[in-house]
TORLUMFI-14992 format. One record per atom (N, C-alpha, C): residue number from 1; atom name; x, y, z. Coordinates in Angstrom, 3 decimals, always signed. Layout:
N
 seq atom        x        y        z
 NUM   CA        X        Y        Z
...
// end
This chain:
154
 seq atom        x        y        z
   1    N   +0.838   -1.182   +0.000
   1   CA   +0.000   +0.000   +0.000
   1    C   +0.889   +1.253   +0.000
   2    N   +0.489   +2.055   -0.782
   2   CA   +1.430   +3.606   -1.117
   2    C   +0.796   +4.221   +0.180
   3    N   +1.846   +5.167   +1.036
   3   CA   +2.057   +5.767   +2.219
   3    C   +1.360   +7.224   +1.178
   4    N   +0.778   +8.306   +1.842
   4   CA   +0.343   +9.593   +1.578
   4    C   +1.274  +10.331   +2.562
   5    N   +2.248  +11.056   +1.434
   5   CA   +3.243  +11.886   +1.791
   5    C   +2.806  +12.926   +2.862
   6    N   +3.004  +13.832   +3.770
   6   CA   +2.795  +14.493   +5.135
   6    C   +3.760  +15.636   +5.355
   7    N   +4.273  +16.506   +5.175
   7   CA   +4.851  +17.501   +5.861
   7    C   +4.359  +18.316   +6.519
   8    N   +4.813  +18.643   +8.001
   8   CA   +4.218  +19.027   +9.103
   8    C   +5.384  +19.975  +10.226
   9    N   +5.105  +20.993  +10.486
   9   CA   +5.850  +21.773  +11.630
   9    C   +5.295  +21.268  +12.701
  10    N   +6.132  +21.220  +14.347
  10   CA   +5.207  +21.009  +15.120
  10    C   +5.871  +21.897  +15.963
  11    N   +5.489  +21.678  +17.462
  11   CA   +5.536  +22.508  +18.624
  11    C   +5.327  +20.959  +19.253
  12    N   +6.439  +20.270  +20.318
  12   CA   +6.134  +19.546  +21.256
  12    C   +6.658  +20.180  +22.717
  13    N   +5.589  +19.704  +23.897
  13   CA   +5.108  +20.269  +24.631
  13    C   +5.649  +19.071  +25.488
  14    N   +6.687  +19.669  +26.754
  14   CA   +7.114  +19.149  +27.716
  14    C   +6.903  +19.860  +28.704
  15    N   +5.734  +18.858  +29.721
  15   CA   +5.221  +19.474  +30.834
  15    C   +6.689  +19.006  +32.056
  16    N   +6.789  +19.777  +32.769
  16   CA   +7.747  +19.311  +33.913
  16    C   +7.331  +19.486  +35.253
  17    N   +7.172  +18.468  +35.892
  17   CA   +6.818  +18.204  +37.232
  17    C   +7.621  +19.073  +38.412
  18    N   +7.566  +19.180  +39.321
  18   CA   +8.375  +19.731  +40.664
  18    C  +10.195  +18.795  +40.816
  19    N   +9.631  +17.591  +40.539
  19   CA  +10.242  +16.642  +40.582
  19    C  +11.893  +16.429  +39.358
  20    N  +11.398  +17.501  +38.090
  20   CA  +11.973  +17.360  +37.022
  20    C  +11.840  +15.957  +36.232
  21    N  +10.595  +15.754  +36.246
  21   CA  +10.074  +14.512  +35.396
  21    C   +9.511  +15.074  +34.025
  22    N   +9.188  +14.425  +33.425
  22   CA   +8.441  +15.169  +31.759
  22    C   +6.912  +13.966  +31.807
  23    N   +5.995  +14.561  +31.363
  23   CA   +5.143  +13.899  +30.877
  23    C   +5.148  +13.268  +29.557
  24    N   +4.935  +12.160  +29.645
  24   CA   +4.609  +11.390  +28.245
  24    C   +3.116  +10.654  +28.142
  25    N   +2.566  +10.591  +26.832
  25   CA   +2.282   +9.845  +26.031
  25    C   +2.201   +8.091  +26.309
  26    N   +1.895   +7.513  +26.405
  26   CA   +2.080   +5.850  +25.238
  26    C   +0.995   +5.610  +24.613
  27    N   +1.164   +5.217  +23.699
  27   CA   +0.126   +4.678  +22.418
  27    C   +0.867   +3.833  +21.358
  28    N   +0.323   +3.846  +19.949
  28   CA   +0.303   +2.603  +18.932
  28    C   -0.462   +3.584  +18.207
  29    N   +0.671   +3.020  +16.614
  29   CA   +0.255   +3.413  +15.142
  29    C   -0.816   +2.315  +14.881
  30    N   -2.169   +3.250  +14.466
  30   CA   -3.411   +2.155  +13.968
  30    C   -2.633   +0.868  +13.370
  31    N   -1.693   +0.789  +12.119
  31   CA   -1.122   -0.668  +11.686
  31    C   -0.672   -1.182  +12.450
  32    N   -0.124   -0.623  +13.850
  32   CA   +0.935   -1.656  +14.836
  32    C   +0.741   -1.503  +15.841
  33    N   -0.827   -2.083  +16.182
  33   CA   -0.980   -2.218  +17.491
  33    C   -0.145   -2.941  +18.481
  34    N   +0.673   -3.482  +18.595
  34   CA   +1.184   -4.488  +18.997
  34    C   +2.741   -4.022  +19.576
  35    N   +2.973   -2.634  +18.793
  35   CA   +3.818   -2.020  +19.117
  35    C   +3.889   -1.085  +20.279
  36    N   +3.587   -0.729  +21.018
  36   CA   +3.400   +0.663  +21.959
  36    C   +4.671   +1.515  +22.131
  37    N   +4.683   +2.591  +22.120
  37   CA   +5.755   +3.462  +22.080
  37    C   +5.263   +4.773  +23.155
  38    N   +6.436   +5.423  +24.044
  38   CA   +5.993   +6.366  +24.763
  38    C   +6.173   +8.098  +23.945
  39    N   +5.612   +9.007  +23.715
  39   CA   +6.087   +9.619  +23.188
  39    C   +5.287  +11.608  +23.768
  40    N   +6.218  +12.383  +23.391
  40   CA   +6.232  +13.931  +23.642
  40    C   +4.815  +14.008  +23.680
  41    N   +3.987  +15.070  +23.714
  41   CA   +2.853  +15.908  +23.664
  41    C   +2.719  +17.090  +22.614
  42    N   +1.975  +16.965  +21.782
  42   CA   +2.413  +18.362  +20.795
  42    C   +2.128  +17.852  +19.462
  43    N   +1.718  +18.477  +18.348
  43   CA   +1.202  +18.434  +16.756
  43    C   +1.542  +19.735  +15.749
  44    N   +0.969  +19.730  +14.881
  44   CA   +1.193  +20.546  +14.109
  44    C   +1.062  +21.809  +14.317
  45    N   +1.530  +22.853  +13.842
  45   CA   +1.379  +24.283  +14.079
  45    C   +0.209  +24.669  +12.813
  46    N   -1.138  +25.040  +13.066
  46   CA   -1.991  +25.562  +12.276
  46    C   -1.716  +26.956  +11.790
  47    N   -2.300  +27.064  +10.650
  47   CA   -2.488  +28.727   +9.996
  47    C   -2.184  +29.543  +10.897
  48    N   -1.288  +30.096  +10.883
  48   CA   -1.305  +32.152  +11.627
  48    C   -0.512  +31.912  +13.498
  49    N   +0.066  +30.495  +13.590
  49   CA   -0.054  +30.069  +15.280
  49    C   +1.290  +30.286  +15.008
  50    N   +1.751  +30.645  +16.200
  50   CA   +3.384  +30.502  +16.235
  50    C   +3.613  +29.296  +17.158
  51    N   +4.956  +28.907  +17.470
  51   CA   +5.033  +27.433  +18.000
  51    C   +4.708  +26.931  +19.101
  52    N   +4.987  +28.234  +19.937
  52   CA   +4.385  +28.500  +21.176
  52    C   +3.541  +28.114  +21.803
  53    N   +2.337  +28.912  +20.652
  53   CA   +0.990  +28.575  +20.939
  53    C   +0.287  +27.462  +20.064
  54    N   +0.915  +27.254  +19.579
  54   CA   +0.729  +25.760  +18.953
  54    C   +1.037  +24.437  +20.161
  55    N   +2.215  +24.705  +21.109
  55   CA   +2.287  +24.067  +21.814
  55    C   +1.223  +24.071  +22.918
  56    N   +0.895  +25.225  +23.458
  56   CA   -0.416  +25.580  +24.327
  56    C   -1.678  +25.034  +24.220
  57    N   -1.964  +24.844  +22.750
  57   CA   -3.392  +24.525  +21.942
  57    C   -3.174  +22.806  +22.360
  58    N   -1.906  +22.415  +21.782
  58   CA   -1.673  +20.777  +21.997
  58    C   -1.571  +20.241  +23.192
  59    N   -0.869  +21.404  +24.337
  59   CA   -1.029  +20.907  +25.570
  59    C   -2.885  +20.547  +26.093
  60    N   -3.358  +21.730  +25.627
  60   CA   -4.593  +21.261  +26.552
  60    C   -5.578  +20.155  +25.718
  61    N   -5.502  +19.899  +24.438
  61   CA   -6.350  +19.094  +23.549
  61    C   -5.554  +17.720  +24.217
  62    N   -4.377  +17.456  +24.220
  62   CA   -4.163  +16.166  +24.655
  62    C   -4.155  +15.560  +25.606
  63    N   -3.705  +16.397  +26.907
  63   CA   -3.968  +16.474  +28.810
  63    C   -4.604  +16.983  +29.237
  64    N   -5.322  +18.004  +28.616
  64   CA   -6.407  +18.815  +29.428
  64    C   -5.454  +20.221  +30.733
  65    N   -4.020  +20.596  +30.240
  65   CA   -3.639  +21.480  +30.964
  65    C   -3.486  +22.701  +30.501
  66    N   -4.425  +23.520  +30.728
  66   CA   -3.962  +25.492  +30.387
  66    C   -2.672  +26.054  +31.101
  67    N   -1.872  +26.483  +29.506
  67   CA   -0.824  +27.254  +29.827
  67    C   -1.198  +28.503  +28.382
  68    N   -0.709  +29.621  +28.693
  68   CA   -0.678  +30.556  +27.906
  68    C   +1.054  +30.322  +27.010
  69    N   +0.771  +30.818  +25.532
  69   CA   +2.201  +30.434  +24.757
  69    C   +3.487  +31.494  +25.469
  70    N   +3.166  +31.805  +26.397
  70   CA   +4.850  +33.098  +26.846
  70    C   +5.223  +32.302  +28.194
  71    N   +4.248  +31.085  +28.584
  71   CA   +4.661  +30.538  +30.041
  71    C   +5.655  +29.366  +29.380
  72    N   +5.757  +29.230  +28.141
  72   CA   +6.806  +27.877  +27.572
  72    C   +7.719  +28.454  +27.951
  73    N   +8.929  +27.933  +28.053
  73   CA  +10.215  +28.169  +27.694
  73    C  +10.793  +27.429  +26.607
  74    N  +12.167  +28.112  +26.167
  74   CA  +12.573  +27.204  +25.365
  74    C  +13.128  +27.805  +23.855
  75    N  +13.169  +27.010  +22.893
  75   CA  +13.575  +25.402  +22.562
  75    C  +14.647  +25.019  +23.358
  76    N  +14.301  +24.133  +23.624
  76   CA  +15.239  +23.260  +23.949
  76    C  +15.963  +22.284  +22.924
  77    N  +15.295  +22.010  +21.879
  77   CA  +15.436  +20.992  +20.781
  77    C  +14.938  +21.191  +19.644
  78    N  +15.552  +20.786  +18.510
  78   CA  +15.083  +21.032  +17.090
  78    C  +15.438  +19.528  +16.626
  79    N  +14.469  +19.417  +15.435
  79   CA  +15.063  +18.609  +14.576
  79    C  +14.187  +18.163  +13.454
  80    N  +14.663  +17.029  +12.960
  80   CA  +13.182  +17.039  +11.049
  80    C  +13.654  +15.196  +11.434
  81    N  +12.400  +14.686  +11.504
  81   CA  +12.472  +13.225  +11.713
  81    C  +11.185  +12.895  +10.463
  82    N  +11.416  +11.440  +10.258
  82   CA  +10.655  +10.677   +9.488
  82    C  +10.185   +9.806   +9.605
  83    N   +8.657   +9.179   +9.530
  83   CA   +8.221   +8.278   +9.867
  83    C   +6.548   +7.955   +9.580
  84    N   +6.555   +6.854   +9.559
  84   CA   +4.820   +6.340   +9.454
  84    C   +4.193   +6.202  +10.617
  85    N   +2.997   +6.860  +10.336
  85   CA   +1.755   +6.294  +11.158
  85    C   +0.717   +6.384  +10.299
  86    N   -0.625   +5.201  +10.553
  86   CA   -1.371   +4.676  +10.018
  86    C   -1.083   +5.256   +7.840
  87    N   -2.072   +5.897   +7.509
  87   CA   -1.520   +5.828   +6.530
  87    C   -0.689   +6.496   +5.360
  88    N   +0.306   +7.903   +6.778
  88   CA   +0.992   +8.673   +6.239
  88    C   +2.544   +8.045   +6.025
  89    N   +3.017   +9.100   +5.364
  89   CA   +4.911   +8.794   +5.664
  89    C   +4.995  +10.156   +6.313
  90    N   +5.254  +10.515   +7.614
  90   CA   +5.957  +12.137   +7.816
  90    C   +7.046  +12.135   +8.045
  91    N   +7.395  +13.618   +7.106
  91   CA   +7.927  +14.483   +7.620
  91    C   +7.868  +15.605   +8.532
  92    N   +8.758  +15.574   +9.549
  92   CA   +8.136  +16.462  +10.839
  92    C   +9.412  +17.195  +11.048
  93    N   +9.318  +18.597  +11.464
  93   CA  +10.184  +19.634  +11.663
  93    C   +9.388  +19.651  +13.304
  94    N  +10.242  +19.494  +14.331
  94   CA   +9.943  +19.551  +15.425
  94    C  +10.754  +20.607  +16.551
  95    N  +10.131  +21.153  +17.260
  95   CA  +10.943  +22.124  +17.961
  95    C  +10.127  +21.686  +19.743
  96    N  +10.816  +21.461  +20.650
  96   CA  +10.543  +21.050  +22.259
  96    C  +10.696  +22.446  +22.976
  97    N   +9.457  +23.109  +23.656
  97   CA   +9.562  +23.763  +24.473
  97    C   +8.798  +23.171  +26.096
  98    N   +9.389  +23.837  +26.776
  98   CA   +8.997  +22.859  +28.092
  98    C   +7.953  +24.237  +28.769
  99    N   +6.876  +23.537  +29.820
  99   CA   +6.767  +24.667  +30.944
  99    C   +6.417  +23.451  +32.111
 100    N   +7.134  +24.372  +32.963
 100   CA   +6.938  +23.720  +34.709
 100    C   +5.365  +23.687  +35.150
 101    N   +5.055  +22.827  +35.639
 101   CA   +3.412  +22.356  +36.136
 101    C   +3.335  +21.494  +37.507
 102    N   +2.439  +22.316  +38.257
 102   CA   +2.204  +22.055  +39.576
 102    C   +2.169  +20.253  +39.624
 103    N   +2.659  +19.766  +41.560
 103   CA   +2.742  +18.716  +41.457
 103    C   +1.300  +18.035  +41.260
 104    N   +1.060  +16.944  +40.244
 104   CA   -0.359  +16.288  +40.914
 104    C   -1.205  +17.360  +40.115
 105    N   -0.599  +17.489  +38.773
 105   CA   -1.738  +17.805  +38.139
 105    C   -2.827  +17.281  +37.120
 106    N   -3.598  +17.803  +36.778
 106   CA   -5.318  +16.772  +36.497
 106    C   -4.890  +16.836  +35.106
 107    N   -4.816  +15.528  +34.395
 107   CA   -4.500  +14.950  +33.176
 107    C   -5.942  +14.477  +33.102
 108    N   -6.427  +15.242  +31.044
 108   CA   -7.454  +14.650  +30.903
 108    C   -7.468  +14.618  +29.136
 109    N   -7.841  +13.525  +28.678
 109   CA   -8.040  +13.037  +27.500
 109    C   -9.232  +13.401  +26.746
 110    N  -10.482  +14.451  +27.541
 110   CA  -11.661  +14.636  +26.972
 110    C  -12.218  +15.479  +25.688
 111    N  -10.487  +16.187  +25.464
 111   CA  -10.246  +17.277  +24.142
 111    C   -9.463  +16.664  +23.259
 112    N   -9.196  +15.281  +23.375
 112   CA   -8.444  +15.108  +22.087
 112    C   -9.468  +14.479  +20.940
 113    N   -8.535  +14.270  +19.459
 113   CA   -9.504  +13.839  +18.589
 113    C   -9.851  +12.411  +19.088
 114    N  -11.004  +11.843  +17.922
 114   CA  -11.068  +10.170  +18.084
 114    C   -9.963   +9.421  +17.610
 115    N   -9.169   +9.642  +17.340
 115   CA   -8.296   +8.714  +16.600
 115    C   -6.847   +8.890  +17.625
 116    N   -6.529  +10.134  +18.509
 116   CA   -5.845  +10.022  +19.264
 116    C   -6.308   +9.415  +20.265
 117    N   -7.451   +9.475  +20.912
 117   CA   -8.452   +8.818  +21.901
 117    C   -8.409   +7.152  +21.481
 118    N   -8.499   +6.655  +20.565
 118   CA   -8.202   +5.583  +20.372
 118    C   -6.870   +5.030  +20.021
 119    N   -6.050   +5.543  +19.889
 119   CA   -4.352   +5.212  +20.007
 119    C   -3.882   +5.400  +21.016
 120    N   -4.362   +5.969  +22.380
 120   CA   -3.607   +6.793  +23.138
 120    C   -3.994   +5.765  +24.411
 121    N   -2.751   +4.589  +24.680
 121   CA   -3.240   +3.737  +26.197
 121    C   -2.760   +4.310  +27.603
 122    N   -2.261   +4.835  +27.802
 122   CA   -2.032   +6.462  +28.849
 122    C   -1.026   +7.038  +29.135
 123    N   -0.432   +7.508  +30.004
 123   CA   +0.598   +8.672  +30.267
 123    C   +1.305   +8.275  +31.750
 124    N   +2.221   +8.899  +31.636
 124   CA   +3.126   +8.498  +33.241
 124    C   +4.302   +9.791  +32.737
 125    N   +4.609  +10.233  +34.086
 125   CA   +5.772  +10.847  +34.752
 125    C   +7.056   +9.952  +34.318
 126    N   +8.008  +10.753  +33.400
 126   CA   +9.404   +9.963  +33.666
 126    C  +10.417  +10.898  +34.192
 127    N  +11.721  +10.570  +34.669
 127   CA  +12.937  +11.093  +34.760
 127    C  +13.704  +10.510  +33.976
 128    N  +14.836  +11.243  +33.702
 128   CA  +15.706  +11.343  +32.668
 128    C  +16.244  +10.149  +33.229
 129    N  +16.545   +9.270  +34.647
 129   CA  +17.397   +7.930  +34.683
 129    C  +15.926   +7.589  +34.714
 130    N  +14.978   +7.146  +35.038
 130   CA  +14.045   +6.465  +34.097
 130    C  +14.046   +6.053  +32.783
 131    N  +14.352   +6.958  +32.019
 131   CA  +14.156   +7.162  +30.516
 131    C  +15.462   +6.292  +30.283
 132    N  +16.843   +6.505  +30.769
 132   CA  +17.801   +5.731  +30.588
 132    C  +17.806   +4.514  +30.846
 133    N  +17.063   +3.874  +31.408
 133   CA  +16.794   +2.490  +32.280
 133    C  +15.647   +1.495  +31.921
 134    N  +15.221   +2.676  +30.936
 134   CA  +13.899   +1.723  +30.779
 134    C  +14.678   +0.762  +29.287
 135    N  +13.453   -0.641  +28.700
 135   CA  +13.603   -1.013  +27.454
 135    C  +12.371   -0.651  +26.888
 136    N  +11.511   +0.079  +27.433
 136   CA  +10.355   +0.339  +27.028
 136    C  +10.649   +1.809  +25.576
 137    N  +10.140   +1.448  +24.344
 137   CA  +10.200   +2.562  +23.281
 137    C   +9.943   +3.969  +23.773
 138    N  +10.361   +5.078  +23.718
 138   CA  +10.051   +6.520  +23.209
 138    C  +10.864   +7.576  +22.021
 139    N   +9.914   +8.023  +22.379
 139   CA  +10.242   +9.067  +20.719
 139    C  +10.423  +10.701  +21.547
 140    N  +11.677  +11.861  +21.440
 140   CA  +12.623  +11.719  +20.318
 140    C  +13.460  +10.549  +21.246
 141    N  +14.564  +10.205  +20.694
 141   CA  +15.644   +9.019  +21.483
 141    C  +16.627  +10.175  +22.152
 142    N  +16.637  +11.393  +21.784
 142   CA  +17.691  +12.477  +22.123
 142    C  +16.744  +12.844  +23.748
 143    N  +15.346  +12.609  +24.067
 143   CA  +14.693  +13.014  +25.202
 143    C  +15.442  +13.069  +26.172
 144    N  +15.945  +12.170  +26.562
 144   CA  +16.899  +12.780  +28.381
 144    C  +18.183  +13.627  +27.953
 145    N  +18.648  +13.911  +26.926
 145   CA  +19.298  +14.862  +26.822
 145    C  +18.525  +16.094  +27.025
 146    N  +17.358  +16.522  +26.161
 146   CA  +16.776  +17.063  +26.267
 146    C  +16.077  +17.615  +27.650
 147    N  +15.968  +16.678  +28.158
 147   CA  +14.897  +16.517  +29.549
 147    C  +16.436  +16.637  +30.391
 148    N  +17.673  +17.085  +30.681
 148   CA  +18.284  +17.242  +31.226
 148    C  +18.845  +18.880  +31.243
 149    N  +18.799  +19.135  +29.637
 149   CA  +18.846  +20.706  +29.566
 149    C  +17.961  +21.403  +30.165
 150    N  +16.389  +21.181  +30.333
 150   CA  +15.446  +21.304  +30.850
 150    C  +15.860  +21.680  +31.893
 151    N  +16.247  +20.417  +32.938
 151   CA  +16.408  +20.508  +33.932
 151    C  +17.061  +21.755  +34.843
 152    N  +18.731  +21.620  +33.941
 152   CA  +19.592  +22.473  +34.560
 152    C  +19.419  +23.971  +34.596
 153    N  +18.392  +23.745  +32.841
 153   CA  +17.990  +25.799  +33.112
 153    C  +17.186  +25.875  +34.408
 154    N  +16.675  +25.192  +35.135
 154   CA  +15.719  +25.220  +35.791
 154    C  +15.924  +25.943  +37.072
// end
């Protein structure tokens, strides 16, 4: 089956705990259920949005947390990765801005689409020796670097 080509800017959205943990993601590409992977928070940047607030819009559609786009910090990270899900090939230009979030805050799935709602099997707190320790998949693989710069601006 021919993949439908995808190019996409995004804004991913790293919430950080008290703790210096990051929120993630886990889910599965509709073809590979079987696969689960943990991964960032954050999508495309729409018409007229800067990344910011592209990240803001994605924070609350996917966790349900309000931040305004000037409470991010950041980048922390850039980069252009490639890859399939269900029946695209993307290309993704990605940029990681983080913002700090109270401990024990209310994660909610009730704004995302159906198709993330149905890929999406739930979320957990990591630390960067978490992330090093685990064999469990996430996406970017550069994350505890990342999630360490985080840290130290902190």
């Amino acid at each position: 089956m021919t993949k439908i080509p995808l190019r996409r800017f995004t804004a991913r959205a790293l919430p950080i705990d008290p703790l210096g943990r990051v929120l993630l993601l886990n889910g599965f590409d509709p073809n590979r259920p079987d696969e689960p992977f943990w991964f960032t928070i954050g999508g495309a940047a729409e018409d007229g949005e800067t990344l910011q607030e592209a990240a803001s819009r994605e924070l609350f559609e996917e966790v349900g947390i309000r931040a305004a786009a000037e409470e991010f910090s950041g980048p922390y990270g850039t980069g252009t990765i490639e890859f399939c899900w269900a029946e695209y090939t993307i290309t993704q230009d990605q940029t990681f801005f983080a913002l700090q979030v109270d401990d024990g805050a209310d994660i909610s799935y009730e704004h995302m689409e159906e198709v993330e709602k149905a890929t999406t099997l739930g979320h957990r707190w990591w630390s960067a020796e978490e992330l090093e320790g685990t064999d469990e998949v996430f996406f970017p693989k550069d994350l505890v670097t990342i999630l360490r710069k985080i840290n130290s601006a902190a």
